[in-house]
MARROVEX-997359 format. One line per field, with one value per atom (N, C-alpha, C, CB): residue number from 1; atom name; x, y negated, z negated. Coordinates in nm, 3 decimals, padded with zeros to 5 digits. Glycine has a CB too. Layout:
residues N
resi = NUM:... $
name = CA:... $
X = X:... $
Y = Y:... $
Z = Z:... $
***
This chain:
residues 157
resi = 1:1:1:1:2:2:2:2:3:3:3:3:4:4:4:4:5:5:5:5:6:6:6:6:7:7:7:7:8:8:8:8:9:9:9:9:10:10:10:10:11:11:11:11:12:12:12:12:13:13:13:13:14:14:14:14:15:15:15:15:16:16:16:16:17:17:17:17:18:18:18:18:19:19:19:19:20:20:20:20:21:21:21:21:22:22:22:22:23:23:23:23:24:24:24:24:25:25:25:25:26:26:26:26:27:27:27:27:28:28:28:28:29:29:29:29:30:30:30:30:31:31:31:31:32:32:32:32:33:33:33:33:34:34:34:34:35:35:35:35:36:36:36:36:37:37:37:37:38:38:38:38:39:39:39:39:40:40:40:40:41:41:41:41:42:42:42:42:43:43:43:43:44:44:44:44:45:45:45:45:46:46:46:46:47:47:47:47:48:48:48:48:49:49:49:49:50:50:50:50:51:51:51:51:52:52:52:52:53:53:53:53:54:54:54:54:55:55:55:55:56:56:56:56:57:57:57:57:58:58:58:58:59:59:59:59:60:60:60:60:61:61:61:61:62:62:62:62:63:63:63:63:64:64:64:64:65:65:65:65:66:66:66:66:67:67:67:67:68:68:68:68:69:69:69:69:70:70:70:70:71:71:71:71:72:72:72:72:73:73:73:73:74:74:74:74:75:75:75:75:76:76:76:76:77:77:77:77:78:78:78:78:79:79:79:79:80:80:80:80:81:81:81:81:82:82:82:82:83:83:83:83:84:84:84:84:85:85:85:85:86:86:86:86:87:87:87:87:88:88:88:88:89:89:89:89:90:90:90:90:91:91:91:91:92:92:92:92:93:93:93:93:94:94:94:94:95:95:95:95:96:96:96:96:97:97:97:97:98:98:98:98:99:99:99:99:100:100:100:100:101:101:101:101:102:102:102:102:103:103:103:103:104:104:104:104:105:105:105:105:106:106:106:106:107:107:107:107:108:108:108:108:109:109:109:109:110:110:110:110:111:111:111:111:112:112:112:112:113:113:113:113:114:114:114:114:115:115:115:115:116:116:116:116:117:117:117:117:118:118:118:118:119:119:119:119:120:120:120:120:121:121:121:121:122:122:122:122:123:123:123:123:124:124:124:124:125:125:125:125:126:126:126:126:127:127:127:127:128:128:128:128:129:129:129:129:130:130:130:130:131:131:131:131:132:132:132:132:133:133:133:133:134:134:134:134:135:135:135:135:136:136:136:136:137:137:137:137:138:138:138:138:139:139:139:139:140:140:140:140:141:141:141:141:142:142:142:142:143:143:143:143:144:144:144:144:145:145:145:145:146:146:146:146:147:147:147:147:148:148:148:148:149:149:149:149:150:150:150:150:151:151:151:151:152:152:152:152:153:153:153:153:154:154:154:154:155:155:155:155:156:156:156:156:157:157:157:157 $
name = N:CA:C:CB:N:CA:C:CB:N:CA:C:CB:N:CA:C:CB:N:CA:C:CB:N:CA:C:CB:N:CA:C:CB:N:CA:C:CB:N:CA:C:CB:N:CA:C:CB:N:CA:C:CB:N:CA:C:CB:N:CA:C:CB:N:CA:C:CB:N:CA:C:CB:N:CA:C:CB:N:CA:C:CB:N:CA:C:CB:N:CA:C:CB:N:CA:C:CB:N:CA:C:CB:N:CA:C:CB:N:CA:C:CB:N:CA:C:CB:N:CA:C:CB:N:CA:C:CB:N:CA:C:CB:N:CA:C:CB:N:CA:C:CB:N:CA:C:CB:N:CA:C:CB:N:CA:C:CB:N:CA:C:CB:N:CA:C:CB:N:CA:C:CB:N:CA:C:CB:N:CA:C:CB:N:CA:C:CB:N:CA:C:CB:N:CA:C:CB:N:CA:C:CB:N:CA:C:CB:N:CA:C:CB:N:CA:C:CB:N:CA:C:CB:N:CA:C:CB:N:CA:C:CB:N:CA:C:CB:N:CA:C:CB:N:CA:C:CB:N:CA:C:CB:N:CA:C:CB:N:CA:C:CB:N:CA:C:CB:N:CA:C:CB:N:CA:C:CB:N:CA:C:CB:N:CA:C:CB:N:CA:C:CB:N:CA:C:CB:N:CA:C:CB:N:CA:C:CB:N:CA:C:CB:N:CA:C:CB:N:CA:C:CB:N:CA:C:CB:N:CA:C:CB:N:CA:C:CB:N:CA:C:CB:N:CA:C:CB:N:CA:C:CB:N:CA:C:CB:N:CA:C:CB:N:CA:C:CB:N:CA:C:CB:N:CA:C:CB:N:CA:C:CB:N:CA:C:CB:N:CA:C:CB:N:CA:C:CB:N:CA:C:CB:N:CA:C:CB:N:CA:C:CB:N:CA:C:CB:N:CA:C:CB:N:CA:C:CB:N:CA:C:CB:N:CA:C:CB:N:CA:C:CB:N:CA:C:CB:N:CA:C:CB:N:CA:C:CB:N:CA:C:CB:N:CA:C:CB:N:CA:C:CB:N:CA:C:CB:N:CA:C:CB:N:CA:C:CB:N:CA:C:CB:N:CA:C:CB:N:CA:C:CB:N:CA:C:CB:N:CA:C:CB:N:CA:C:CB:N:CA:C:CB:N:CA:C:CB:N:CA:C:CB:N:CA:C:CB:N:CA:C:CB:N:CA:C:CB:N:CA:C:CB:N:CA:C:CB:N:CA:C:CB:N:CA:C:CB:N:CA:C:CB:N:CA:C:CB:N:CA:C:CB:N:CA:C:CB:N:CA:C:CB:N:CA:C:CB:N:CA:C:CB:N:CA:C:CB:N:CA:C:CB:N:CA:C:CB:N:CA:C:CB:N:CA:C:CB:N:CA:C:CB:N:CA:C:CB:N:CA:C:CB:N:CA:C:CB:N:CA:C:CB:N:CA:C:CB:N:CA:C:CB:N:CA:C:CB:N:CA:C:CB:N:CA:C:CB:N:CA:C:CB:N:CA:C:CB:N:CA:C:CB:N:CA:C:CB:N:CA:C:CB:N:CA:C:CB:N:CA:C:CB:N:CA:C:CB:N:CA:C:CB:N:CA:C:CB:N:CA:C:CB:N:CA:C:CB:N:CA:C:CB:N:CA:C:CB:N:CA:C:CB:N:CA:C:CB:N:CA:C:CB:N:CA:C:CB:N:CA:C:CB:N:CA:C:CB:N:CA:C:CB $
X = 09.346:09.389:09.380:09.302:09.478:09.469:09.464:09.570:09.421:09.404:09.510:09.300:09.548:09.633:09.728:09.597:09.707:09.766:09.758:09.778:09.646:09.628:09.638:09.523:09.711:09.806:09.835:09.964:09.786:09.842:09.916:09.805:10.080:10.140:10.159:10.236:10.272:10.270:10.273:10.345:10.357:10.400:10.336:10.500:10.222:10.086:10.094:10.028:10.231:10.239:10.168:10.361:10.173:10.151:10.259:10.092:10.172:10.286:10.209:10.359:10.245:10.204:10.158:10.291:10.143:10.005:10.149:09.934:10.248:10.343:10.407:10.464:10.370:10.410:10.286:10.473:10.185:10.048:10.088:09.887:10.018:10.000:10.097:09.957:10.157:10.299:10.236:10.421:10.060:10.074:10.033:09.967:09.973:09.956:10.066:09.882:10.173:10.312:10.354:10.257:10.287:10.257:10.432:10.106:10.469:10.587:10.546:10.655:10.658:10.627:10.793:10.622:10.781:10.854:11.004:10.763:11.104:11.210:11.211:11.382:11.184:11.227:11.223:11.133:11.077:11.036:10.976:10.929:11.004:10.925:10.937:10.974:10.826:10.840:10.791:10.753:10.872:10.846:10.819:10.934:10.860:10.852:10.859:11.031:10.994:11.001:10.975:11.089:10.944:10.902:11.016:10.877:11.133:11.219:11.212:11.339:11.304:11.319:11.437:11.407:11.410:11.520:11.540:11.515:11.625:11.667:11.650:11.828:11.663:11.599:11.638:11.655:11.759:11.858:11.777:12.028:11.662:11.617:11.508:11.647:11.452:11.292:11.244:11.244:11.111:11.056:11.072:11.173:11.084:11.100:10.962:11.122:10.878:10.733:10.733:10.613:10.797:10.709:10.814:10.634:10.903:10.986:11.124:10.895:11.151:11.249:11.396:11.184:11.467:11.660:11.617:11.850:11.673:11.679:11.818:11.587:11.871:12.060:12.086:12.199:12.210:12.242:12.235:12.406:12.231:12.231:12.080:12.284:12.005:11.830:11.748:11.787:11.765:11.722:11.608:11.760:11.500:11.373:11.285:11.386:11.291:11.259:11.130:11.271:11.067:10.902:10.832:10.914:10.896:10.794:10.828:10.759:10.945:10.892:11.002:10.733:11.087:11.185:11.306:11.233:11.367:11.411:11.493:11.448:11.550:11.682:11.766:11.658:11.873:11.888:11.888:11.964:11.905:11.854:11.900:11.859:12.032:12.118:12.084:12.283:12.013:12.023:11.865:12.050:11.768:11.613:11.623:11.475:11.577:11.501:11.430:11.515:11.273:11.204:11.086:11.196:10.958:10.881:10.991:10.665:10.958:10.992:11.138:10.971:11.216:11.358:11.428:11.378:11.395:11.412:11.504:11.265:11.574:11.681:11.578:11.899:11.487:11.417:11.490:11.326:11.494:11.588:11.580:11.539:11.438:11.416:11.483:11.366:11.540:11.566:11.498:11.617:11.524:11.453:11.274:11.453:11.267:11.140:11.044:11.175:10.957:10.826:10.803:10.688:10.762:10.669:10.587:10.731:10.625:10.616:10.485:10.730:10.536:10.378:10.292:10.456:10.345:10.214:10.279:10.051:10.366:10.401:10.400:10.498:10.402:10.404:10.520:10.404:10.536:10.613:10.567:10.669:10.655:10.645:10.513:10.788:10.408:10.325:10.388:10.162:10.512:10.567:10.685:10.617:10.690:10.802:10.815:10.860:10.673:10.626:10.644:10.502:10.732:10.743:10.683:10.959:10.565:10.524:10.531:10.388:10.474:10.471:10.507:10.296:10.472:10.505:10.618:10.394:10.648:10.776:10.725:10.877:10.606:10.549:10.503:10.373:10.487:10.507:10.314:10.599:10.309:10.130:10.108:10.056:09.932:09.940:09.892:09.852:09.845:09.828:09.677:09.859:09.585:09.474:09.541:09.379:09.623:09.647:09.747:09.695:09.768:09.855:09.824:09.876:09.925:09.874:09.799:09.729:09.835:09.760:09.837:09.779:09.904:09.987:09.932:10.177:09.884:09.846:09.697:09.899:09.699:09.509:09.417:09.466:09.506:09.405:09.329:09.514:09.219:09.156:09.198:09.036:09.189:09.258:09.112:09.465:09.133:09.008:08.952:09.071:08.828:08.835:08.841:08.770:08.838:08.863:09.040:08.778:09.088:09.233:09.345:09.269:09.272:09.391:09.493:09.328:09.620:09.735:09.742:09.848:09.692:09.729:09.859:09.630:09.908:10.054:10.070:10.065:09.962:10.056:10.008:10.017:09.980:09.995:09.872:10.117:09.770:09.681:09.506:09.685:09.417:09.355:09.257:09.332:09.204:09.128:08.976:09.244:08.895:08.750:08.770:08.601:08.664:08.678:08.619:08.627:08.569:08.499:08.606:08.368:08.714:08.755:08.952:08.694:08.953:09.080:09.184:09.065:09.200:09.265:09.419:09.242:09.394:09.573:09.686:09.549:09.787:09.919:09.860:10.012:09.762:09.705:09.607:09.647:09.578:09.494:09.323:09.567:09.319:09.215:09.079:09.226:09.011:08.871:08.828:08.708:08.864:08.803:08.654:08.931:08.560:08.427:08.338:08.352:08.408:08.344:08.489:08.193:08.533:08.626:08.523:08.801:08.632:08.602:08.736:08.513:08.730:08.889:08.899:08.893:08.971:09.021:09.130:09.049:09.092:09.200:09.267:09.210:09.284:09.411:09.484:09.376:09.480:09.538:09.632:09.451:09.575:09.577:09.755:09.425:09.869:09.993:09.944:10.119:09.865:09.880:10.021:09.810 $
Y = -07.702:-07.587:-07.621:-07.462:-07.609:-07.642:-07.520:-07.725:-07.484:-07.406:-07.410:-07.404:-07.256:-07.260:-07.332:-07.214:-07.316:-07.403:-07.440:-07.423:-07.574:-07.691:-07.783:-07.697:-07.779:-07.882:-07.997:-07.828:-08.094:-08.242:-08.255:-08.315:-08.207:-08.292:-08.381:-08.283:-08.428:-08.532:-08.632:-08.539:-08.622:-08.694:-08.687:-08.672:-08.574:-08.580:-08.488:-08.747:-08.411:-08.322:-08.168:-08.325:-08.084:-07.980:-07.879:-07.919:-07.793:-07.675:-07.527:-07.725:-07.454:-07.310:-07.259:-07.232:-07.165:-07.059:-07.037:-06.816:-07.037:-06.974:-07.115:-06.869:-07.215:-07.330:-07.408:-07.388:-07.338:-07.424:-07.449:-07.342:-07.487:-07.549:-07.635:-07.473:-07.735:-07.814:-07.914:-07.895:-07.943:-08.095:-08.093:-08.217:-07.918:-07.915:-07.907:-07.814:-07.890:-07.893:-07.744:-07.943:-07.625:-07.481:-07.449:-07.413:-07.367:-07.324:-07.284:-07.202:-07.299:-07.307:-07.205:-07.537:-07.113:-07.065:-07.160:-07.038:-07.077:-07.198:-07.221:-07.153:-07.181:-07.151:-07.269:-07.057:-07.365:-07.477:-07.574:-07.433:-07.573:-07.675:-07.821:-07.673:-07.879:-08.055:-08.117:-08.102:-08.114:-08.166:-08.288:-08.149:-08.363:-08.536:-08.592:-08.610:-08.596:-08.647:-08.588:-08.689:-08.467:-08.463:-08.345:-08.617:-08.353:-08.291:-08.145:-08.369:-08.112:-07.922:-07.902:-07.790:-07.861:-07.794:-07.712:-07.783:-07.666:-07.523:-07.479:-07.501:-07.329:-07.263:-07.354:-07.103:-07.417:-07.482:-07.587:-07.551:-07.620:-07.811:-07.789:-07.954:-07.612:-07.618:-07.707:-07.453:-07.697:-07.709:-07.876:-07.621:-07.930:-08.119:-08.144:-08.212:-08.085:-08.127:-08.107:-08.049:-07.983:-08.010:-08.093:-07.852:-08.169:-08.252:-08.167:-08.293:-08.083:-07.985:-08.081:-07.866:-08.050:-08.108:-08.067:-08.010:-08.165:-08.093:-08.110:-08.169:-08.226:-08.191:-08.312:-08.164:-08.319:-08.378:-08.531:-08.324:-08.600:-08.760:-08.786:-08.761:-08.712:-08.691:-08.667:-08.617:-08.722:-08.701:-08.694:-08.778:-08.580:-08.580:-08.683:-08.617:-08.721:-08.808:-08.828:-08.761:-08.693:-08.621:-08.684:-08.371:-08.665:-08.697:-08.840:-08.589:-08.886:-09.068:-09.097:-09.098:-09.016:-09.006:-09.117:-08.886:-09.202:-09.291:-09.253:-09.336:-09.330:-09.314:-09.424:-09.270:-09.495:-09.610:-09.646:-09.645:-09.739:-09.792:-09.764:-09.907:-09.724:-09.621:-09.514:-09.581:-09.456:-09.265:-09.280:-09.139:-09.358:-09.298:-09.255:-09.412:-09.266:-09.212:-09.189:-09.139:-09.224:-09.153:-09.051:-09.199:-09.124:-09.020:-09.059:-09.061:-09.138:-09.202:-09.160:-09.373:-09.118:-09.113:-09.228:-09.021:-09.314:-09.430:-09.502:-09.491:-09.581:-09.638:-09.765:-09.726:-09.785:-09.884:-09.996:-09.837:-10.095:-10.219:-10.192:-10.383:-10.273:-10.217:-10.181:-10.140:-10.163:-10.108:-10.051:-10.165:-09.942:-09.841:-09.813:-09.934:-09.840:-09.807:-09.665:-09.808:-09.649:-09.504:-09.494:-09.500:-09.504:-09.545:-09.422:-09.611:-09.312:-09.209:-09.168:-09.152:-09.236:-09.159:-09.313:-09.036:-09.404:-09.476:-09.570:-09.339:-09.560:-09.640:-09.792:-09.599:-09.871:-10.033:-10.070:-10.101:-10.113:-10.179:-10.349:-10.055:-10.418:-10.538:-10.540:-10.555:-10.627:-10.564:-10.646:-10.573:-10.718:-10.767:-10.695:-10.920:-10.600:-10.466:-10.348:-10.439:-10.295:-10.190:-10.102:-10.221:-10.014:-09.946:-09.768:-09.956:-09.776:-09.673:-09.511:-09.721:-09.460:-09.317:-09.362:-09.230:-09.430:-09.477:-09.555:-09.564:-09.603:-09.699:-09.881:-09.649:-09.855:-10.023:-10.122:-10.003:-10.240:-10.315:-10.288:-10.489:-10.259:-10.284:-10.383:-10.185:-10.429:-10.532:-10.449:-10.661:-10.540:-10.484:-10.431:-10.623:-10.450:-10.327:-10.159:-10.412:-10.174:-10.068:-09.958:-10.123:-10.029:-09.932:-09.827:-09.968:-09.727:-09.628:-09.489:-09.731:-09.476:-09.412:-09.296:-09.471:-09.316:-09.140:-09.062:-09.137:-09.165:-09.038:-09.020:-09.042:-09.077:-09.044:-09.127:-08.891:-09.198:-09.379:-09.402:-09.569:-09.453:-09.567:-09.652:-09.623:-09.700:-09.846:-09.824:-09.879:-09.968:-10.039:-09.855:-10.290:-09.918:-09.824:-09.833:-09.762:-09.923:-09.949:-09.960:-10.103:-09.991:-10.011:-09.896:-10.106:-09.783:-09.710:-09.646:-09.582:-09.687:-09.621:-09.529:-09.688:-09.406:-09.286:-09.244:-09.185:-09.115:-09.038:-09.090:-08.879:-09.081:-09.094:-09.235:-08.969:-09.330:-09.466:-09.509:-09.486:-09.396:-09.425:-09.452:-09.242:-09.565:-09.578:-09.473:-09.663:-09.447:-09.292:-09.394:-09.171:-09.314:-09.356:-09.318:-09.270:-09.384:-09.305:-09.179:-09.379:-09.127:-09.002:-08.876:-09.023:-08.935:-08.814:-08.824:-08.847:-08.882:-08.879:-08.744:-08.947:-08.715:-08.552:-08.622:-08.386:-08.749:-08.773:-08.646:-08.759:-08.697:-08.647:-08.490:-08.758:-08.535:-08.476:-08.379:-08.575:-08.368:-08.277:-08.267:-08.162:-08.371:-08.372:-08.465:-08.348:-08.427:-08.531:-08.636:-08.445:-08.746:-08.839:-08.917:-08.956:-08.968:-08.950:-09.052:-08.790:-09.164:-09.320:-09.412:-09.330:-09.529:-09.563:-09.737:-09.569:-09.709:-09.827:-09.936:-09.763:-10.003:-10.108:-10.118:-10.287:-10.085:-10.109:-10.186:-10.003:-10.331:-10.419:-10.364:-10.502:-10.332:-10.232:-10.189:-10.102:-10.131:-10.082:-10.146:-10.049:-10.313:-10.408:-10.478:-10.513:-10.447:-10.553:-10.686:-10.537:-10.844:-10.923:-11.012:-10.939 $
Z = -12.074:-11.996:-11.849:-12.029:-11.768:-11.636:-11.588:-11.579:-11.418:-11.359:-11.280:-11.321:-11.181:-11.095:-10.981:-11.074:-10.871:-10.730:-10.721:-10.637:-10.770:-10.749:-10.863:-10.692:-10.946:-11.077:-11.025:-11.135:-11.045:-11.081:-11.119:-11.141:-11.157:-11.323:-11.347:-11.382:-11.420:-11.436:-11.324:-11.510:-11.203:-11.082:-10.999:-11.033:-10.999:-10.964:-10.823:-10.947:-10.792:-10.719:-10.746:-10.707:-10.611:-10.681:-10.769:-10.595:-10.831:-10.884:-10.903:-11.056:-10.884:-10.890:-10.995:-10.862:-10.978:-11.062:-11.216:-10.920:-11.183:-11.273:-11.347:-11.182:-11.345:-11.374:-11.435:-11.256:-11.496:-11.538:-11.674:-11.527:-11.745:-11.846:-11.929:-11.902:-11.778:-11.852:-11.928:-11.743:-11.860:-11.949:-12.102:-11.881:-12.103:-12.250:-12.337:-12.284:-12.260:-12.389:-12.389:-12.584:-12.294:-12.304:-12.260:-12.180:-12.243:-12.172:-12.023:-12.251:-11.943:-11.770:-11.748:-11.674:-11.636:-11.560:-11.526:-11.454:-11.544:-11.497:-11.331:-11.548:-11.246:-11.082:-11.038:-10.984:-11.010:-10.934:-11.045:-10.815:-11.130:-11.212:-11.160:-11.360:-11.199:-11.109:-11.195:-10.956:-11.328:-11.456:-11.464:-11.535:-11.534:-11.595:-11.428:-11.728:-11.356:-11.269:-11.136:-11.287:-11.132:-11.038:-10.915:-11.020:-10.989:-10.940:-11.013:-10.947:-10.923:-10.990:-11.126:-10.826:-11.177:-11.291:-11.284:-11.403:-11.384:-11.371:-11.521:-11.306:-11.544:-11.673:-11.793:-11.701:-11.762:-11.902:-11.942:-11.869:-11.852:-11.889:-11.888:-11.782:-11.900:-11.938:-12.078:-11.967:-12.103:-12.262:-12.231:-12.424:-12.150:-12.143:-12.198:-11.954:-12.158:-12.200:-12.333:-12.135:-12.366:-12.472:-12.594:-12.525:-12.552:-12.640:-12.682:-12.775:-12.671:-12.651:-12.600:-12.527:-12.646:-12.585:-12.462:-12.649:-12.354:-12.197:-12.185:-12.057:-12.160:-12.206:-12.267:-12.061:-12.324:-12.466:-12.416:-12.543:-12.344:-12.259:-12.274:-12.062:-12.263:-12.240:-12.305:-12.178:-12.429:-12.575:-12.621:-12.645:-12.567:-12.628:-12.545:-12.782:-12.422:-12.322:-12.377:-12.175:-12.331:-12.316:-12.493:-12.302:-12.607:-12.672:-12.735:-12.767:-12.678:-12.732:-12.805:-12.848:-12.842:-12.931:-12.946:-12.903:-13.020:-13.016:-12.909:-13.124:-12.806:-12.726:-12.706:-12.599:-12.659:-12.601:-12.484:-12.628:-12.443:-12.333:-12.197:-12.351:-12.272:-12.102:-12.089:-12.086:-12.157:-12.149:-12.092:-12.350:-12.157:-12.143:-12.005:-12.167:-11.896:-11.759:-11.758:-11.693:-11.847:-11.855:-11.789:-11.904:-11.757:-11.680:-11.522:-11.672:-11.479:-11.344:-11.325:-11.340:-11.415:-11.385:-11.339:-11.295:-11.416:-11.378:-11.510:-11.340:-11.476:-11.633:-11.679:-11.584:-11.786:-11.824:-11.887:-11.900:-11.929:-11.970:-12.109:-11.927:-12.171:-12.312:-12.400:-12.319:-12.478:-12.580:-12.685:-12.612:-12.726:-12.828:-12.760:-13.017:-12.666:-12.608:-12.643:-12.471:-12.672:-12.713:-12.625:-12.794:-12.483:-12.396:-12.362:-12.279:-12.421:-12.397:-12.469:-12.422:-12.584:-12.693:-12.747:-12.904:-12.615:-12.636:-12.793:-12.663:-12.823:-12.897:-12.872:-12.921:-12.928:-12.932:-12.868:-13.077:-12.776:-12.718:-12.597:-12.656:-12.618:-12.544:-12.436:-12.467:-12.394:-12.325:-12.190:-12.376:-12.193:-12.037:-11.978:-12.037:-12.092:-12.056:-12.027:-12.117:-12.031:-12.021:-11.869:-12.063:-11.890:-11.740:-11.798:-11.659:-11.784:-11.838:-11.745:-11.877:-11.734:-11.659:-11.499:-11.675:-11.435:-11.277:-11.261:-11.211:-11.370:-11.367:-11.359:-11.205:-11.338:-11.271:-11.404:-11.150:-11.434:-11.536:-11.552:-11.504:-11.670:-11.714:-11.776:-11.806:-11.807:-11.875:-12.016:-11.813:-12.100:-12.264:-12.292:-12.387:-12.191:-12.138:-12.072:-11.987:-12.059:-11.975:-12.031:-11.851:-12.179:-12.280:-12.311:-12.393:-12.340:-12.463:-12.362:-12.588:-12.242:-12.118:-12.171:-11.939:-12.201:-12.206:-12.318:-12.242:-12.442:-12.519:-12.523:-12.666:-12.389:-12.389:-12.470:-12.455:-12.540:-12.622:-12.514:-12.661:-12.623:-12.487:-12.477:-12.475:-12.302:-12.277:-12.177:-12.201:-12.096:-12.064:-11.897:-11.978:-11.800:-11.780:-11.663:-11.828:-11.595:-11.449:-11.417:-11.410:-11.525:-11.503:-11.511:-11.596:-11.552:-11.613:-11.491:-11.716:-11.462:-11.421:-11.500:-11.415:-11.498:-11.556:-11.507:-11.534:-11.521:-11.472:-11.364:-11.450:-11.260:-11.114:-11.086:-10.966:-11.144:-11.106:-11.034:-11.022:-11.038:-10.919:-11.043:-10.768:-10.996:-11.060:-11.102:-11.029:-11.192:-11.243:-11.295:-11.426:-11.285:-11.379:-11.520:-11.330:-11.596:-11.736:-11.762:-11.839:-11.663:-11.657:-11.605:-11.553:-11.582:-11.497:-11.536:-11.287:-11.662:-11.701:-11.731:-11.805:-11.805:-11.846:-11.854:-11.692:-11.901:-11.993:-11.959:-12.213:-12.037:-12.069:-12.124:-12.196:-12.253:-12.358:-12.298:-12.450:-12.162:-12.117:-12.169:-12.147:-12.274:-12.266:-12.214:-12.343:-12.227:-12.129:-12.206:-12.090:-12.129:-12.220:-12.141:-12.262:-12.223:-12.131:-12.193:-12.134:-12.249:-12.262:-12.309:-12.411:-12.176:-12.254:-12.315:-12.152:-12.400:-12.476:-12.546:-12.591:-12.537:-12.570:-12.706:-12.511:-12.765:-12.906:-12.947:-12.955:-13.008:-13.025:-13.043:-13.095:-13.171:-13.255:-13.174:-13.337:-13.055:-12.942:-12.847:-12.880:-12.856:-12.769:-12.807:-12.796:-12.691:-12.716:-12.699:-12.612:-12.744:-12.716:-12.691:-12.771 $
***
C-alpha cells in the first residue's frame, strides 16, 4: 500500500494522492498518470499496470507478456533488441541482454528486480536505476523485502 504525494512509481517521479496504488496493480485515475514510462496517458491506456491492453501495438507490456521485438517499449519506453523478452516479470532472459526497468544492461546478480526476487544486495537497480539497500526495497511488487540473499536458481550464468 503506498501513501499519497509523495509516490515513487515506477520512474521514480512523483504522483498524486489520486494516482496511488499503481505499483500494486490497484486502479489509478486517468488525468496525470506517469505510468510505466513516466509519461501521461490518457483514460484509454489506463490499467498498464496492472497488465491490461493499453493499445493494440503494446501488448500487455506491464506483465511480461510475450511481444516481439518491435512493439515491446517497455518500462523505459524504449525499443529493446531481444526477441521474445519477459523482462518484465523477471523471466529468464540472456544475462548480456538485459535492459531491464531503466533501460541499462545488468549483470546476472542483478536479475529478477522487478518481481521482487532476491538478487544480490548492494547491487540492486531497482525501478529507477538508482542503487537501494536490502532493507529498504518495496519492488514492482510493493512489497518489503528485509534480508537479501542470492539464489543460484535465480542466477543467468
Amino acid at each position: 500500500m503506498l501513501i499519497s504525494h509523495q509516490i515513487r512509481c515506477i520512474t521514480g517521479h512523483l504522483v498524486i494522492s489520486h494516482q496511488i496504488r499503481c505499483i500494486t496493480g490497484h486502479l489509478v485515475t486517468s488525468h496525470q498518470i506517469r505510468c510505466i514510462t513516466g509519461h501521461l496517458v490518457t483514460s484509454h491506456q489506463i490499467r498498464c499496470i496492472t497488465g491490461h491492453l493499453v493499445t493494440s501495438h503494446q501488448i500487455r507490456c506491464i506483465t511480461g507478456q510475450m511481444v516481439t521485438s518491435h512493439q515491446i517499449r517497455c518500462i523505459t519506453g524504449h525499443m529493446v533488441t531481444s526477441h521474445q523478452i519477459r523482462c518484465i516479470t523477471g523471466h529468464m532472459v540472456t544475462s548480456h541482454q538485459i535492459r531491464c526497468i531503466t533501460g541499462h544492461m545488468v549483470t546476472s546478480h542483478q536479475i529478477r528486480c522487478i518481481t521482487g526476487q532476491m538478487v544480490t544486495s548492494h547491487q540492486i537497480r531497482c525501478i529507477t536505476g538508482h542503487m537501494v539497500t536490502s532493507h529498504q526495497i518495496r519492488c514492482i511488487t510493493g512489497h518489503m523485502v528485509t534480508h537479501i540473499k542470492l539464489d543460484a536458481s535465480l542466477v543467468i550464468w
